[in-house]
N, C-alpha and C positions, 0 to 999 in steps of 0.2 A: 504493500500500500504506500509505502514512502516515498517508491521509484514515483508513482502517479507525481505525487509533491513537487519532484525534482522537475518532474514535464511539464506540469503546468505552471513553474516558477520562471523555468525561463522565458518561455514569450512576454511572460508579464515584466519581468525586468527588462527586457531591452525594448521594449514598448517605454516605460519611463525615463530608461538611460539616454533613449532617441529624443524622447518630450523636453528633458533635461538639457540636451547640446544643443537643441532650437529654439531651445525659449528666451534666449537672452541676446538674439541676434538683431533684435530692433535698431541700437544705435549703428551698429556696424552698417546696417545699409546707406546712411545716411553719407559716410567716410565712403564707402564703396562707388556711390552716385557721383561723391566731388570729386575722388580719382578718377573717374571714367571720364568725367567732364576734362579734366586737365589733359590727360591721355590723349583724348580725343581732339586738345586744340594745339596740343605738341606733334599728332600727327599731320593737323593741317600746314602747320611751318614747315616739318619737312619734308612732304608731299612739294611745296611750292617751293623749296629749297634745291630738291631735286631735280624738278622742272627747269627752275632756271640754267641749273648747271647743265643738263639734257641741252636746251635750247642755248647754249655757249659751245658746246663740242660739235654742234650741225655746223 
């Protein structure tokens, strides 16, 4: 009867262990959004960076 205990203890726990590492992810998106934005306007620089140089070797 004890093995039953053991099987139905693990779903249960990593069911909470999961609830546990995502539940505190609220502010992290916020940091996430302004990276991506920054990212995103460091690839427009060198996008157009590249381009210039592209259209100096023609």
């Amino acid at each position: 009867m004890a093995w039953w205990l053991l099987l139905l203890i693990c779903p249960l726990m990593m069911i909470f262990m999961m609830k546990g590492m995502h539940g505190g992810h609220g502010n992290h998106q916020e940091v996430s959004q302004e990276d991506f934005e920054e990212l995103k306007t460091k690839n427009q620089q060198l996008s157009q960076e590249l381009n210039e140089i592209k259209s100096k070797l023609k």
